[in-house]
C-alpha positions as CSV (number, residue, x, y, z in Angstrom):
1,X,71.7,79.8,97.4
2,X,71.4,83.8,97.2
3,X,73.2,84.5,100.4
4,X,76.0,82.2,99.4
5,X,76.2,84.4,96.1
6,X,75.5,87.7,98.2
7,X,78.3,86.4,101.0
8,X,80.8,85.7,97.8
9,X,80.0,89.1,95.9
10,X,81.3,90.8,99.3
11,X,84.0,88.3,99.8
12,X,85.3,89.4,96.2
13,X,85.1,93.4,97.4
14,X,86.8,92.7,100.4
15,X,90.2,91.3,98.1
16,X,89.0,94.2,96.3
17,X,89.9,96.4,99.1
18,X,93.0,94.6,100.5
19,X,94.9,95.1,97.1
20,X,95.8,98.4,97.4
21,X,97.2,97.5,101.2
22,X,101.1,96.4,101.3
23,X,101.9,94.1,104.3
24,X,103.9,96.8,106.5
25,X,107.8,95.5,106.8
26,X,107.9,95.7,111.2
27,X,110.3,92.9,111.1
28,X,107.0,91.1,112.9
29,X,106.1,87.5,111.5
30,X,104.1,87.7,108.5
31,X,101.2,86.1,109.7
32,X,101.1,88.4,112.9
33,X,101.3,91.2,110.0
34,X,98.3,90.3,107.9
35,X,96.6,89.7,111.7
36,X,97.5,93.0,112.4
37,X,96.1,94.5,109.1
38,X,93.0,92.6,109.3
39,X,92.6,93.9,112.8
40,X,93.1,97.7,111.9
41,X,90.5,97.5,109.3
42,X,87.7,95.5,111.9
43,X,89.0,98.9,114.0
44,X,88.5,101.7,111.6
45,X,85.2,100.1,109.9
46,X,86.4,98.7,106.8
47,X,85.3,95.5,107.8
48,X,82.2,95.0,109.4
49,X,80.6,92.2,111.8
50,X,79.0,89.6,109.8
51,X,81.5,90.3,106.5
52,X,83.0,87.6,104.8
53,X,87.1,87.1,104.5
54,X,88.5,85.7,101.4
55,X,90.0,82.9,101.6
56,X,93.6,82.0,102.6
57,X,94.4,80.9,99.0
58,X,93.3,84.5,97.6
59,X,94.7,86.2,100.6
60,X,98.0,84.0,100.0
61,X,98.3,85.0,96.8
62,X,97.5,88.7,96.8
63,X,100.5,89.1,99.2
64,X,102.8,86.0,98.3
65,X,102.9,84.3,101.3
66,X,102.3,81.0,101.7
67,X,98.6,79.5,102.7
68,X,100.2,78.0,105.8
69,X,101.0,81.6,107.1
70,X,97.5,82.9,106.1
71,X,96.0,80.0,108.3
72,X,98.6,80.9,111.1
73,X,97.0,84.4,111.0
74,X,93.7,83.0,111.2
75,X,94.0,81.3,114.2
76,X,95.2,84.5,115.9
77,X,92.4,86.4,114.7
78,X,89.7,83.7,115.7
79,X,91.7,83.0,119.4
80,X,90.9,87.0,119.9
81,X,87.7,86.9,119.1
82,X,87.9,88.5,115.7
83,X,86.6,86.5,113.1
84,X,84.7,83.2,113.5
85,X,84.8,80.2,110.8
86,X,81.2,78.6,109.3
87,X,81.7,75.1,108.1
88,X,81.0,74.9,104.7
89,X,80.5,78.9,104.7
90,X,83.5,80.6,104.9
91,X,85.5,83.0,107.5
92,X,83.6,85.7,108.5
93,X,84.0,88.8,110.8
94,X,82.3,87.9,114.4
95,X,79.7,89.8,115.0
96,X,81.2,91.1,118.1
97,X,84.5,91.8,117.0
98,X,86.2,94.2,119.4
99,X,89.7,94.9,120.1
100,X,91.2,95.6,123.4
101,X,90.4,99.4,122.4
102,X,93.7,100.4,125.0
103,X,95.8,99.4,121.9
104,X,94.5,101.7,119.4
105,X,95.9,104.4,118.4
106,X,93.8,107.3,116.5
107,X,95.7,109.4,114.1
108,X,93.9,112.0,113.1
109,X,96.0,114.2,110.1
110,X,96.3,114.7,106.8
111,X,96.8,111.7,104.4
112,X,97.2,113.1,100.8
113,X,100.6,115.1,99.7
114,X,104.1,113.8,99.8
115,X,104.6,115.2,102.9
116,X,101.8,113.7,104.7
117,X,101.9,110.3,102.7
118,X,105.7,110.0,104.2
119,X,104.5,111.2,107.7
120,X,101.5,108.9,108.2
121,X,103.3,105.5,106.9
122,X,106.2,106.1,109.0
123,X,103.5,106.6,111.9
124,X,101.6,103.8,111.0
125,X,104.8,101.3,110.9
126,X,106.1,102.6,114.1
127,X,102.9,102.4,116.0
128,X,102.9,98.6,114.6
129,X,106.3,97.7,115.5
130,X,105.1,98.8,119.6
131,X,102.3,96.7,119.6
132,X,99.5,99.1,119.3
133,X,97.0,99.3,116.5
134,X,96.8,102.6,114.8
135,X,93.2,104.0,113.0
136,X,93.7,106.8,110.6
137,X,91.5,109.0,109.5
138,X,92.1,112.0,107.3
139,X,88.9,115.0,107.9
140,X,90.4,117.0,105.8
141,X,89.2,115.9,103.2
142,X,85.8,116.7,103.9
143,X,84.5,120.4,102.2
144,X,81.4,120.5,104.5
145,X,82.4,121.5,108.1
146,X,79.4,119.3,109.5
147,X,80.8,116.1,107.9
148,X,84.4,117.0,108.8
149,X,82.9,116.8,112.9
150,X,81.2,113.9,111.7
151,X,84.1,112.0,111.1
152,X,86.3,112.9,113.6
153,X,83.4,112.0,116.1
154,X,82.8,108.1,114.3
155,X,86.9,107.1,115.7
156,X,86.6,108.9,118.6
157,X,83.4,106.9,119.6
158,X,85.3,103.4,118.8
159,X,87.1,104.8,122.0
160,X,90.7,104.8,121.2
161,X,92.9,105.5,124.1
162,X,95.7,107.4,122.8
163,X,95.2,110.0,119.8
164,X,98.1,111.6,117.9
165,X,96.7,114.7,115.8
166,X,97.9,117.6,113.4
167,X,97.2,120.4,114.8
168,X,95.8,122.4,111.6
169,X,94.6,125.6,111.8
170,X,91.4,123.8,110.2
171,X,91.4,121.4,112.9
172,X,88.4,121.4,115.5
173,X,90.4,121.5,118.6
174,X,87.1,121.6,120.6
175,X,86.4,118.5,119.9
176,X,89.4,116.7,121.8
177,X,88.8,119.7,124.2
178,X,85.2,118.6,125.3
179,X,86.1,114.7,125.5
180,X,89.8,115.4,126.7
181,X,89.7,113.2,129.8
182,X,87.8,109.9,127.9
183,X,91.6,109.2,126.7
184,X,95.0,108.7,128.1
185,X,97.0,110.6,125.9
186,X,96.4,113.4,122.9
187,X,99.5,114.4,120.9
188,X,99.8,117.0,118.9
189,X,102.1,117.2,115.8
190,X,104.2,119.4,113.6
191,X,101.8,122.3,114.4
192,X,99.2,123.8,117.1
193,X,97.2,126.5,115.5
194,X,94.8,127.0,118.6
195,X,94.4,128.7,121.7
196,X,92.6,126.1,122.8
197,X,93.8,125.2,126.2
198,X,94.4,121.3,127.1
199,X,95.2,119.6,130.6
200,X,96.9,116.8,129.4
201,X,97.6,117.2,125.9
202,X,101.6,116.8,124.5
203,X,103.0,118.6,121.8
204,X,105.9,117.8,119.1
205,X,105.7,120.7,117.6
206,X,108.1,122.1,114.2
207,X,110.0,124.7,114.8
208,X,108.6,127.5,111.8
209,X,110.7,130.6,113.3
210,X,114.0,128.3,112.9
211,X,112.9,127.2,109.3
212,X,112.8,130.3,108.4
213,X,115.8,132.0,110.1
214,X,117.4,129.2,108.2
215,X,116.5,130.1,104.6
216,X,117.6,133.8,105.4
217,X,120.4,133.4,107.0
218,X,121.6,131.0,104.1
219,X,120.7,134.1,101.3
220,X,122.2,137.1,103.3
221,X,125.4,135.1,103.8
222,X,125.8,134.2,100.2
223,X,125.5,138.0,99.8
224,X,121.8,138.4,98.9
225,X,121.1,141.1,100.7
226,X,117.1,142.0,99.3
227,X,114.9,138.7,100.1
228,X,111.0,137.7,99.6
229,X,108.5,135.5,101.3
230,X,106.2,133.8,98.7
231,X,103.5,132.5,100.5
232,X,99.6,131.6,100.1
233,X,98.0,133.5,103.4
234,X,96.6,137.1,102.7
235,X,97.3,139.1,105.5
236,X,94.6,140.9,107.7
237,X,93.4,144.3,107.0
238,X,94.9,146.1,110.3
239,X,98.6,145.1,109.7
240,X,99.2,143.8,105.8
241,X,103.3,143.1,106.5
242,X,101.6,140.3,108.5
243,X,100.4,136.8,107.7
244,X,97.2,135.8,110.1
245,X,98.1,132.3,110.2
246,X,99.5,131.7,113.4
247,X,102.6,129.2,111.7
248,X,103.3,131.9,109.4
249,X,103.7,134.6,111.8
250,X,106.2,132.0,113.2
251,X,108.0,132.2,109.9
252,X,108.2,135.5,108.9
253,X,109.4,136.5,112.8
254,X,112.6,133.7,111.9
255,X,113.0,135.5,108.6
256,X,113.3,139.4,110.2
257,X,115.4,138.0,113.1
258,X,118.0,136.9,110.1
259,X,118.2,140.4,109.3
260,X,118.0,141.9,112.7
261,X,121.6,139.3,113.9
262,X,123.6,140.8,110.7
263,X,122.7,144.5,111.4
264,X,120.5,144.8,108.7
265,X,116.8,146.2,108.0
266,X,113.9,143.7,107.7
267,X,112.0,146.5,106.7
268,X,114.2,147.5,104.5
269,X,115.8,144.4,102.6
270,X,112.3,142.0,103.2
271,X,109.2,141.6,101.5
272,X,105.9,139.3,101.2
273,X,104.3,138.4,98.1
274,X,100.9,136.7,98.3
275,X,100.4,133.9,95.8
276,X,97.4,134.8,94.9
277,X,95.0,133.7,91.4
278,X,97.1,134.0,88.1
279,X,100.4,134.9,90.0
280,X,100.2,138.7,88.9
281,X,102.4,140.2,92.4
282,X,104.8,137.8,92.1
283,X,105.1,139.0,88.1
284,X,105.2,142.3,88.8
285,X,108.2,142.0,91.3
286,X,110.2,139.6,88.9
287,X,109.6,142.4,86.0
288,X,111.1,145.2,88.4
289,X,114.1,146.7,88.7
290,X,114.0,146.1,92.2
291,X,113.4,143.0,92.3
292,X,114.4,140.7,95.2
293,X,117.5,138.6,94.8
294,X,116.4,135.9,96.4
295,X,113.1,134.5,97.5
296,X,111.8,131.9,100.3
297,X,108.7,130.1,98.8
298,X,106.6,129.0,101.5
299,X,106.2,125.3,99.8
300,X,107.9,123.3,97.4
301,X,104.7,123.4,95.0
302,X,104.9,127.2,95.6
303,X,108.7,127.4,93.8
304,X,107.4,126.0,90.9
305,X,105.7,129.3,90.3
306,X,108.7,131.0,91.3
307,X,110.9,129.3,88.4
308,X,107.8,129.5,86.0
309,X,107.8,133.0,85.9
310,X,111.1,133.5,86.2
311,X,111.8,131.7,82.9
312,X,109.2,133.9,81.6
313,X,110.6,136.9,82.5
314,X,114.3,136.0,81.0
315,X,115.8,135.6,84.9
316,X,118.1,132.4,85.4
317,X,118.0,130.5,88.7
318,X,120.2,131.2,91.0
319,X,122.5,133.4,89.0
320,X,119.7,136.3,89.1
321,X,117.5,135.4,91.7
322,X,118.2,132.5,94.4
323,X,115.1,130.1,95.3
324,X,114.5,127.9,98.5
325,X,111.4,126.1,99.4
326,X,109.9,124.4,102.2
327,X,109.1,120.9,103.3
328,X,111.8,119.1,101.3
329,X,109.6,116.8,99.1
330,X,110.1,114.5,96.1
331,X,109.7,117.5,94.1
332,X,113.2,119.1,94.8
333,X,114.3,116.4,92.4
334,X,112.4,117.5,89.5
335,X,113.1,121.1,89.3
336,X,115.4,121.7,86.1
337,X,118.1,123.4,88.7
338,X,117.5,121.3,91.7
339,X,115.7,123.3,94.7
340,X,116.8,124.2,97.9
341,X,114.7,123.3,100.6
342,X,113.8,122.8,104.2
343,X,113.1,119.6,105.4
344,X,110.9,119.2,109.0
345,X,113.1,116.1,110.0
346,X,109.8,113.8,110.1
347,X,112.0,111.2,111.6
348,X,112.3,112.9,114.7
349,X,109.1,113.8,114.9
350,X,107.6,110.9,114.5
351,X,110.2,108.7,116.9
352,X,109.0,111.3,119.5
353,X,105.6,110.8,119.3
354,X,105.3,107.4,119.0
355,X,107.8,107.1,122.0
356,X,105.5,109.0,124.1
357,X,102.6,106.8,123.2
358,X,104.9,103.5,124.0
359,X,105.8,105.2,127.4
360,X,103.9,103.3,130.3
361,X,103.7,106.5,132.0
362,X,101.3,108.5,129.8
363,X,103.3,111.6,130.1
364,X,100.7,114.9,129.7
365,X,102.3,118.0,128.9
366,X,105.3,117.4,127.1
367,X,106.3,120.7,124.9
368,X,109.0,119.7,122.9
369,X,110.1,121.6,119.4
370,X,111.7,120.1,116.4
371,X,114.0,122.2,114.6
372,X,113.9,121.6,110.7
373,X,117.0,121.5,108.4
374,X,117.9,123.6,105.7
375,X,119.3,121.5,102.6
376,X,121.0,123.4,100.2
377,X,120.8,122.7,96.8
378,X,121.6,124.5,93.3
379,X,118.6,126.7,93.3
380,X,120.4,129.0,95.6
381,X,124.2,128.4,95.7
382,X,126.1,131.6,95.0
């Protein structure tokens, strides 16, 4: 009949869907992780009441397990009230699929970048292994401020309990603000860019002024005494030495302290050069005689501008001009000397957060600041 055809056209999107999805490695059974998966996805709206499964075969096969473990996970998922079976039809999403919603997790962050692609699969497999069921959702993506709201607003209405969130100067903090007390427990991570204040709310927080006390501190005791900030933030009108991003300020503060411990003159030996269209500051300073002998980009992306143009200008890295970055991603690797770098120590980060959510107290106000690590690499060995 047509619906058999219609039911088996959205059967065949659904495997569509599950292919780009790896079963996460918890150590879990693999038929409580394909549960599990299937679950999240009934959470965050993927799957929808009334929407046919594929079958065990195809689901056995698109992640090379056996059908017998497929039709283990089935059973779960139809004992919870998940899915439902139709003789001669199919499996099917119940129509009133729900899960316990004081397992979910909502993670609301960023999902694109190496940075954030390392930070929210780590997340996602250590909420798993505790027996929660995380929901991410990633509103950053959204250009229009209405449908960024929009989106946050759809999880928070499927009522998750506990929320871990980057705290983005983009982010609308209001939001959580207005609805703090429908959860247990909001975390905030690797930033807080508001001045928002919470009751409740927990922070694991990076530590920006150490990050960049660290870069400094590394150039001016390899004897570099003139240093830069490259970074993306135009400063505001009534005091241009300053970056108005909250984290920034953060940053530059660790880098004058550097100075400041070793007798020296921030004023004096430290600049900021915008990154702005077409790189033209940042060419003028490299083309100077006065040019800084070493310089802190704000972002591993951001050094690659850095070497660009100093290639360009005849300068060789670090012999002339010494270059660290930030964030310590995959592209430190790929640099043609390899790049210095700060990494946020995600690890920690995350084993804090997710502790705090596993924590059958529901601890509120927990401030408690990561300090990054400084690798040094070639870029700015003496």
């Amino acid at each position: 009949t047509s619906q058999v055809i219609h039911n088996r056209r959205l059967s065949v999107r659904t495997l569509e869907s599950f292919s780009a999805t790896t079963l996460p490695n918890t150590g879990k059974p693999r038929y409580q992780a394909i549960s599990e998966l299937i679950v999240q996805k009934v959470n965050s709206g993927s799957l929808k009441p009334g929407q046919m499964l594929p079958s065990e075969n195809e689901f056995a096969k698109l992640w090379k397990v056996s059908k017998n473990t497929v039709v283990r996970a089935i059973i779960d998922l139809k004992n919870k009230g998940i899915i439902e079976r139709q003789q001669g039809k199919g499996t099917f999403v119940a129509k009133t699929a729900r899960v316990n919603n004081e397992s979910m997790v909502a993670l609301l962050m960023r999902t694109s970048g190496h940075l954030f692609t390392e930070l929210s699969k780590n997340l996602i497999k250590s909420i798993q292994a505790t027996n929660y069921y995380p929901i991410i959702i990633d509103p950053f993506v959204c250009e229009d401020e209405h449908n960024f709201q929009n989106k946050i607003n759809r999880l928070l209405d499927t009522h998750p309990q506990k929320i871990i969130a980057y705290g983005d100067i983009r982010f609308p903090f209001y939001l959580l603000k207005e609805r703090e007390f429908d959860f247990e427990q909001i975390t905030f991570i690797i930033r807080f860019e508001s001045s928002t204040q919470f009751s409740k709310a927990n922070r694991i927080l990076s530590n920006y002024f150490s990050g960049g006390y660290q870069v400094i501190s590394h150039f001016l005791d390899s004897g570099r005494r003139d240093c830069a900030l490259f970074t993306y933030y135009h400063p505001p009108a009534d005091n241009p030495s300053m970056p108005q991003n909250p984290i920034h300020q953060e940053l530059v503060n660790g880098c004058r302290q550097a100075f400041v411990d070793r007798d020296l003159d921030p004023d004096e030996h430290f600049q900021i050069i915008f990154d702005i269209a077409g790189n033209e500051p940042l060419r003028k300073i490299l083309k100077s005689a006065n040019r800084p002998r070493a310089i802190f980009a704000f972002g591993d992306n951001r050094a690659k501008h850095i070497f660009d143009l100093a290639n360009e200008c005849g300068l060789k890295i670090p012999q002339d001009i010494a270059v660290s970055g930030y964030y310590d991603t995959p592209w430190v690797d790929f640099f043609h000397t390899p790049l210095t770098s700060v990494s946020l120590n995600l690890g920690q980060i995350c084993n804090e957060a997710v502790g705090l959510i596993n924590d059958s107290v529901n601890q509120a106000n927990v401030n408690r600041v990561i300090n990054p690590r400084l690798i040094v690499r070639d870029s700015s060995k003496s």
